[in-house]
N, C-alpha and C positions, 0 to 999 in steps of 0.2 A: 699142606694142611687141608683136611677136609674142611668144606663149609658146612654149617649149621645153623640155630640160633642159641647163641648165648647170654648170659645174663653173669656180671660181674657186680659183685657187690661187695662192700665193707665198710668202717666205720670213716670216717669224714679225716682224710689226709693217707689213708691206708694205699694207695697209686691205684684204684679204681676203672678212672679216665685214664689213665697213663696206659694200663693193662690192659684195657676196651681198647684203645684206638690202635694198640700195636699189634694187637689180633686180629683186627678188623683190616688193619693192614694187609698183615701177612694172608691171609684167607681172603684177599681183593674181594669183601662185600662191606657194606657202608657200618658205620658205629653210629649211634645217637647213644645221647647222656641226659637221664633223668632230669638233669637240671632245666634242660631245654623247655620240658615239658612242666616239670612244678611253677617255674619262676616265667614273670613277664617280664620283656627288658627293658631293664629303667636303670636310671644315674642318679642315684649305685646302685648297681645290680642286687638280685637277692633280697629285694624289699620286698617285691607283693605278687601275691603266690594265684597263679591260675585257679578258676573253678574248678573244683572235680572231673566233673562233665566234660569239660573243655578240653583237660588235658588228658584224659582217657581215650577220647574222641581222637587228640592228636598222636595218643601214642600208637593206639588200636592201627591207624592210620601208617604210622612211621614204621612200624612191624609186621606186617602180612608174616599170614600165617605157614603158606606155601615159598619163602623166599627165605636167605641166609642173611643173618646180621647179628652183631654186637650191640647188646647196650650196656652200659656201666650205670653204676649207683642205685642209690635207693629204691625201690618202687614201693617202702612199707606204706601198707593202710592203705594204696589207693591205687596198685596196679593188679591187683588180682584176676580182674579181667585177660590179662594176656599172659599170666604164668604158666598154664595151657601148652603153651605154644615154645617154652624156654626145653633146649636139647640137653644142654648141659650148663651146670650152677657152680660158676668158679666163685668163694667165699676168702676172698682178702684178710689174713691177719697179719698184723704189724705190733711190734710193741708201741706201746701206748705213749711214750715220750718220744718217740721218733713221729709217731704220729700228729701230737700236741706241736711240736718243732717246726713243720711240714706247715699244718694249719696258720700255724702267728706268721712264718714267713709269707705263702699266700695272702693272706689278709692285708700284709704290710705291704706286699706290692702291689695289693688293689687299692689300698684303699689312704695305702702313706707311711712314711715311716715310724711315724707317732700314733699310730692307733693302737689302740690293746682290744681286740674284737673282744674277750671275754667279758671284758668290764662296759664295753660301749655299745654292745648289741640290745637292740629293740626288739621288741615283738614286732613277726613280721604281720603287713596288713592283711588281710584275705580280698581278695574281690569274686562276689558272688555271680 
């Protein structure tokens, strides 16, 4: 497989991360995932969300423009900065209850078997 840089995206359970790292495999150059860069990490994770700047900085950083690598997931609204730089735009779709199904299972094994993330999810904080 030739190397590049990619950009994997879709909706939230669609195998995103799953498809980024096994490419990023197969074409031996590194993967990073949006998540890294949006979210700080805390317990429980996916509570409070980088500054803009911050994580621009880090993603601009995790990307060079002259080197191959996968990233997976979202970059709407706040990577535009390095879309530039994206070879090819693999766009994930999944039917939407396979998706849904995928989602509550994740959640359940972050977060316990009793949670219903749909009904129990907060707005997350920002930190400026």
């Amino acid at each position: 497989m030739t190397a590049g840089r990619i950009h994997v995206v879709g909706a939230s359970g669609s195998g995103t991360t799953t498809l980024g790292a096994a490419l990023a495999q197969a074409m031996g150059v590194p993967h990073q995932d949006s998540d890294h860069f949006f979210w700080l990490p805390t317990d429980p994770p996916f509570t409070t969300q980088r500054s803009q700047e911050e994580r621009v900085a880090m993603l601009k950083a995790a990307l060079p423009a002259d080197e191959s690598w996968v990233i997976s997931g979202s970059l709407l609204s706040w990577g535009r900065e390095v879309e530039d730089r994206f070879d090819l735009i693999v766009f994930l779709y999944l039917d939407p209850e396979i998706r849904m199904a995928r989602s509550i299972a994740r959640e359940q094994a972050r977060f316990g078997a009793g949670s219903r993330p749909a009904a129990t999810c907060t707005r997350p904080t920002r930190r400026s």
